[in-house]
Steps between C-alpha positions, in 0.01 A plus 500: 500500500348372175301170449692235594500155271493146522256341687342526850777294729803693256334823551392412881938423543555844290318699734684358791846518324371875461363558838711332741645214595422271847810247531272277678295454189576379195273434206537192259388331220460082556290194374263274677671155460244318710144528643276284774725601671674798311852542452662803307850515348621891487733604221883408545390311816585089490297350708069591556315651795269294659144667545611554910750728350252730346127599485302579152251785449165355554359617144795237359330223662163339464269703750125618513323842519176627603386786235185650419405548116357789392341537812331170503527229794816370591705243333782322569787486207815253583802594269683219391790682306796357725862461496618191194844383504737697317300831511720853553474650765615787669640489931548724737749382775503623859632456839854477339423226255325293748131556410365506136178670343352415148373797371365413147512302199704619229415420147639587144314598217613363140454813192 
């Protein structure tokens, strides 16, 4: 198999078109419609999931981390690069289409 294209969540579906599939899974693109709390609207769907529907990668939210630097003392770092309204993102679905995981953020880039 070559290289494949496109970027990390096409490629990530690719390889599990290629691979196999798992009827129990499906992967999806959709777009946070709401946050505090969040809500998430998956493509073709009508209506939103409310955040008890689905949980969200940790790195997507606003978190901290204990690192050393360069093997200096430790500091803590708190990432504040969370979910907006109307960002892409790409959804795993499990337990039938019961139970929803965000995976990661999906973003375009312009030429």
């Amino acid at each position: 198999m070559g290289r494949l294209e496109g970027n990390g969540a096409s490629r990530f579906i690719r390889l599990m078109q290629i691979y196999g599939k798992n009827d129990s899974m499906n992967v999806d693109y959709a777009t946070i419609t709401a946050v505090n709390p969040f809500k998430l609207r998956i493509d073709g769907w009508r209506f939103d999931l409310e955040s008890d529907d689905f949980e969200i990668c940790e790195y997507l939210s606003k978190h901290k981390r204990q690192v050393r630097i360069s093997g200096g003392e430790v500091v803590g770092l708190e990432f504040q690069d969370e979910l907006k309204v109307e960002d892409r993102v790409v959804v795993v679905s499990y337990n039938n289409g019961q139970r929803f995981i965000v995976l990661d953020r999906v973003v375009g880039f312009e030429d």
